[in-house]
C-alpha positions in Angstrom: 0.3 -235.7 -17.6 1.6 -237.3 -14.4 -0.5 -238.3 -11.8 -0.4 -240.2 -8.0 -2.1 -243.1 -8.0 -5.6 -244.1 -8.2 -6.6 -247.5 -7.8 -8.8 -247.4 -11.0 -5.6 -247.6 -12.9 -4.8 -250.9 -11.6 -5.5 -252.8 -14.6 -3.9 -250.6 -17.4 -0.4 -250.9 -15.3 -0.6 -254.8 -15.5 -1.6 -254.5 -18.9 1.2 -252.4 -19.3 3.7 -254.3 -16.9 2.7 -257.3 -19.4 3.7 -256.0 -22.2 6.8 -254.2 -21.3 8.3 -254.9 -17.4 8.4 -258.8 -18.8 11.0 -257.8 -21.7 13.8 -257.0 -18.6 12.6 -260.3 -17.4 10.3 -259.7 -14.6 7.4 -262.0 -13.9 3.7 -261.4 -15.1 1.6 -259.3 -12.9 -2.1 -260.6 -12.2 -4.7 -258.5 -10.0 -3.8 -260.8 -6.9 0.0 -261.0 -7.3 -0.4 -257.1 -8.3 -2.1 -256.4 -4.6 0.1 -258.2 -3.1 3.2 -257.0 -4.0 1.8 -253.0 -4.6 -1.0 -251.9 -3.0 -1.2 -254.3 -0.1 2.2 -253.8 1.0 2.6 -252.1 4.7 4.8 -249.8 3.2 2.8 -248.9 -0.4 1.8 -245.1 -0.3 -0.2 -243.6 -3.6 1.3 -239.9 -3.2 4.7 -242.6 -3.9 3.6 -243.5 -6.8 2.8 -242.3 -10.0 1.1 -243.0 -13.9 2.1 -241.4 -16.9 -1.3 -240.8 -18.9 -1.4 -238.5 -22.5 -5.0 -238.7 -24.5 -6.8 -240.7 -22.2 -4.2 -244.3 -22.2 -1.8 -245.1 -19.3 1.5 -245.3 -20.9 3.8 -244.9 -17.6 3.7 -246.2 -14.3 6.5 -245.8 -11.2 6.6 -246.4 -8.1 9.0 -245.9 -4.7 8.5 -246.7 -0.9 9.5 -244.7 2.0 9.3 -245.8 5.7 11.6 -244.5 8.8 11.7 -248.3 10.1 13.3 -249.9 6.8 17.2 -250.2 6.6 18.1 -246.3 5.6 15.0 -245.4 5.9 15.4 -242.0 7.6 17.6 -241.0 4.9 16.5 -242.6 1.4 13.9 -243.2 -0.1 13.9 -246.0 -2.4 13.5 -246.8 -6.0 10.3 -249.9 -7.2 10.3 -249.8 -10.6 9.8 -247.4 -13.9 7.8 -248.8 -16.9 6.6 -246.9 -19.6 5.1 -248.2 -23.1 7.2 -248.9 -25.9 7.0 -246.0 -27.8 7.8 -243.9 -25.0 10.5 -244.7 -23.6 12.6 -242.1 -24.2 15.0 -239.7 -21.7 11.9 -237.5 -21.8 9.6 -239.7 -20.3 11.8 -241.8 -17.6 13.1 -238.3 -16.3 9.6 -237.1 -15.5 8.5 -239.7 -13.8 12.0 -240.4 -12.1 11.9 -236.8 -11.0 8.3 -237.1 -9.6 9.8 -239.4 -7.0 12.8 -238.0 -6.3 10.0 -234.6 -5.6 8.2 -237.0 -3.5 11.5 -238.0 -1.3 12.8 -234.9 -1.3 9.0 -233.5 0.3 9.3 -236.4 2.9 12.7 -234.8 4.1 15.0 -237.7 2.2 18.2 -237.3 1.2 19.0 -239.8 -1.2 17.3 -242.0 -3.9 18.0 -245.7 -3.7 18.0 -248.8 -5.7 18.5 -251.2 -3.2 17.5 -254.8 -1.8 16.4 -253.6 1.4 13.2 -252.4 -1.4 10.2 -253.9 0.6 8.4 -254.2 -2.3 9.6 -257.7 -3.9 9.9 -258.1 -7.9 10.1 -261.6 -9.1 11.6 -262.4 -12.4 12.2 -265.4 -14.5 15.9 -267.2 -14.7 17.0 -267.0 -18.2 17.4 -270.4 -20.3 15.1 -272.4 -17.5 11.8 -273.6 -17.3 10.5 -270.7 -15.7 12.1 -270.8 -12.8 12.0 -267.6 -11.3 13.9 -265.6 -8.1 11.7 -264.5 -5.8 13.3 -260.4 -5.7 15.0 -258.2 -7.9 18.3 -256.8 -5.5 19.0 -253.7 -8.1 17.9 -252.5 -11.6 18.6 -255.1 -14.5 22.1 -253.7 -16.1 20.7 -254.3 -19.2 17.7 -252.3 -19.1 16.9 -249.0 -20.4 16.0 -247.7 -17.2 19.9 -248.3 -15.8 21.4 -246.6 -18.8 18.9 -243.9 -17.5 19.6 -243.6 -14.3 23.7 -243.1 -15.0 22.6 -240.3 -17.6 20.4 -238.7 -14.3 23.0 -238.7 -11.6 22.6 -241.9 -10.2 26.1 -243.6 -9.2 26.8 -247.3 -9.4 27.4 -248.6 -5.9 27.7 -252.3 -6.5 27.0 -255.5 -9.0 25.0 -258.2 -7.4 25.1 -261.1 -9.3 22.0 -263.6 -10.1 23.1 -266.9 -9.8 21.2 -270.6 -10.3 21.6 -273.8 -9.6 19.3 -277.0 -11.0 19.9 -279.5 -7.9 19.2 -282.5 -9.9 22.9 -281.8 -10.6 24.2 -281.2 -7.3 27.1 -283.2 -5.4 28.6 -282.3 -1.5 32.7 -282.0 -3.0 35.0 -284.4 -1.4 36.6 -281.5 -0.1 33.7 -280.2 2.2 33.5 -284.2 3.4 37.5 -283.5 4.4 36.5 -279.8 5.7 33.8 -280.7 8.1 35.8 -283.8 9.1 38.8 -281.5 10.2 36.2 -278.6 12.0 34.5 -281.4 13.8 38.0 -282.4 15.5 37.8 -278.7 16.0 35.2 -278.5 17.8 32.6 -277.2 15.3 29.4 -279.5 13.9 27.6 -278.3 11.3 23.9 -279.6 11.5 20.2 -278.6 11.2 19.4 -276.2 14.6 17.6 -277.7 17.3 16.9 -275.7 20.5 17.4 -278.4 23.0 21.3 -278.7 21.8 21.9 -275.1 20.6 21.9 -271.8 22.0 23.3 -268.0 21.1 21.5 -267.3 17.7 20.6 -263.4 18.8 24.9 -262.6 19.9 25.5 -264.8 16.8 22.7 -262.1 14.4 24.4 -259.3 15.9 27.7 -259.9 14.3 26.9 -259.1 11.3 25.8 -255.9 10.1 22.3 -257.0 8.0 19.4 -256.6 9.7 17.1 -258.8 7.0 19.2 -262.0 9.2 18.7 -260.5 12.3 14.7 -260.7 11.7 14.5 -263.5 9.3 16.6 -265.8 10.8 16.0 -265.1 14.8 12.3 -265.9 13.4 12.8 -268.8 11.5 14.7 -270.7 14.8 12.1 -269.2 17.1 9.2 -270.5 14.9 10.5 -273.9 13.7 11.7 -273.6 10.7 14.6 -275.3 9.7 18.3 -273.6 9.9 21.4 -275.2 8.9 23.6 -273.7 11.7 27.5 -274.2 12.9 27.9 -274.3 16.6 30.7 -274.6 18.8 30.2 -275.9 21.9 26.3 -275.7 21.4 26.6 -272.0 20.6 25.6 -271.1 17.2 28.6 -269.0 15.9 27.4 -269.5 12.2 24.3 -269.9 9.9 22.8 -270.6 5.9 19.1 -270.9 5.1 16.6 -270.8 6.6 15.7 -274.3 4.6 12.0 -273.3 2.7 10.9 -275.2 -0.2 8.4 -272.5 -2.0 5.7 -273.6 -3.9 7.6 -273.2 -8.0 9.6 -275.9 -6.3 12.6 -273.2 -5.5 14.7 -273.6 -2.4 14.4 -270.2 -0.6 17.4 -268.7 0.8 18.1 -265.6 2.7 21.8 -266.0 3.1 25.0 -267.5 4.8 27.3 -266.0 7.3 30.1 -267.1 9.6 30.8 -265.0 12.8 34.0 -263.0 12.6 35.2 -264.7 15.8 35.2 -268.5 14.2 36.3 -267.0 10.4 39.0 -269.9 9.2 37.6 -273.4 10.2 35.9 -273.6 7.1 32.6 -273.6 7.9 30.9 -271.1 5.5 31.5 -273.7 2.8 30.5 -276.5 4.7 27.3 -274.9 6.0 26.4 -273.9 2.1 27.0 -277.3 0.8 24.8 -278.7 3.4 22.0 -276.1 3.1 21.8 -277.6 -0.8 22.2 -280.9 0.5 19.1 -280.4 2.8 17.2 -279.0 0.1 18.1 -281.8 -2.3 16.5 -284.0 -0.2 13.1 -282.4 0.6 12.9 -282.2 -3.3 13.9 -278.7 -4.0 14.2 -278.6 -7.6 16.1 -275.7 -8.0 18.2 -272.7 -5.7 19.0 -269.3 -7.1 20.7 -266.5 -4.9 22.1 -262.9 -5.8 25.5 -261.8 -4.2 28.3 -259.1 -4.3 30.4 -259.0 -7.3 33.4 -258.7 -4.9 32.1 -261.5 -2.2 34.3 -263.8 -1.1 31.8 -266.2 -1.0 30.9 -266.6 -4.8 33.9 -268.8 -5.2 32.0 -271.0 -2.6 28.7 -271.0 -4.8 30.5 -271.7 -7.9 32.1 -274.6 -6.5 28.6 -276.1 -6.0 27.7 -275.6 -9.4 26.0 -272.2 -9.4 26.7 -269.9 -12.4 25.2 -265.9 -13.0 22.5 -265.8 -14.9 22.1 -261.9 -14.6 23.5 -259.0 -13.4 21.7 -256.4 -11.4 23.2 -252.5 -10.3 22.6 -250.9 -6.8 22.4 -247.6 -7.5 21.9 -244.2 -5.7 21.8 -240.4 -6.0 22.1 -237.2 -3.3 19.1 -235.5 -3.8 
């Protein structure tokens, strides 16, 4: 039987999520980090989210998000996760509670299902082959979990690979080359340094180039609060960005992403502004970085020059309802 939520379920689905959501990977659940990331969230709705209970036992749990003001949001609704119990994970099972949401979307007026990192709702999961060091969001589904295969079989059409990828800064070095690179931008005109409102100016125009609105809020409030940015400016206008520069509290250095405007493109600065994102970290004592990025981005080859290599592969995915 399939049912919406009731918050009396709460701890059977980390019981469940403990047993079976950890084999793809993804961190433990406990009743705080379970709130938190669930039924706490601004954009968690129980008629979104659904159990799977025969004889009495949980032995399902899934669970989407909807909201008008989220990137698509008028038009998709978007995937959370799917766990079900060992024993029943079978087609049978994923479809009925994959169709219960897609129901759901479809009654909110949405035409598409999504797996997506613009998901509000933020999965954590361990790196593999590290001392539980763990990434703070899951950008897709896990290619090699059940529920992908799943999703393929339903309908659901692979839009792009986003690739996990880690770095242990104990072992990173600024290459010579980005030393030669920033020497050559700075006779350019460019400098490449922490942001500093005094000196800099043009973060919003900078935001708008690029078409990601996650930068345009995280980053316009990271400068406007404080927090450290590693910018590129010409002329004291900021015509390029990586960070913002957060040690979290598992010792990882958080990182929302890197971009150059189109209209200063070829001066080298994405790689230089990278390497000196890691360098700042480095020296607060981040012990770690790990990022997730396009399969077909440019800027991988930039990553893997600093030492960074995937650890996991993730699907964004998405059906016409």
């Amino acid at each position: 039987m399939i049912e919406t939520w009731k918050r009396d379920y709460t701890q059977a689905v980390i019981d469940l999520w403990n047993k079976e959501a950890v084999k793809d990977g993804y961190k433990e659940l406990t009743e705080e980090s379970f709130t938190s990331i669930f039924q706490s969230n601004p954009y968690f709705d129980p008629e979104n989210t659904f159990v799977l209970v025969e004889s009495g036992q949980l032995q399902g749990f899934a669970c989407g998000c909807t909201g008008d003001d989220l990137p698509l949001g008028g038009v998709a609704g978007y995937i959370t996760c799917i766990v079900l119990a060992e024993s029943y994970q079978t087609d049978d099972y994923f479809t009925k509670l994959l169709e219960a949401l897609e129901n759901r979307f479809r009654q909110l007026s949405k035409k598409q299902s999504d797996v997506l990192f613009f998901n509000p709702m933020m999965l954590p999961w361990y790196i593999p082959d590290t001392p539980r060091h763990e990434h703070n969001n899951a950008p897709g589904v896990p290619v090699d979990s059940a529920l992908y295969d799943v999703l393929l079989r339903q309908g659901y059409i692979e839009r792009a690979r986003e690739y996990a990828m880690y770095l242990n800064l104990s072992d990173f070095r600024v290459p010579e080359s980005s030393r030669l690179k920033e020497d050559k931008a700075a006779e350019d005109g460019y400098h490449v340094e922490l942001f500093d409102p005094t000196k800099h100016h043009g973060i919003e125009e900078m935001l708008k180039g690029f078409d990601n609105p996650l930068w345009q809020k995280e980053i316009g409030e990271s400068t406007r609060k404080g927090v450290p940015v590693v910018i590129a400016a010409y002329q004291g206008k900021v015509v390029g960005f990586a960070g913002p520069v957060i040690r979290q509290e598992n010792g990882r250095g958080y990182f929302a992403g890197i971009g150059v405007h189109p209209d200063h493109e070829g001066h080298g600065l994405g790689s230089i502004l990278f390497y000196k994102l890691c360098e700042a970290f480095k020296n607060m004592g981040t012990d770690y970085m790990s990022l997730y990025t396009g399969s077909t981005n440019p800027a991988i080859r930039i990553y893997e020059k600093a030492g960074f290599q995937t650890v996991k592969q993730f699907s964004v995915m998405r059906k016409e309802l």
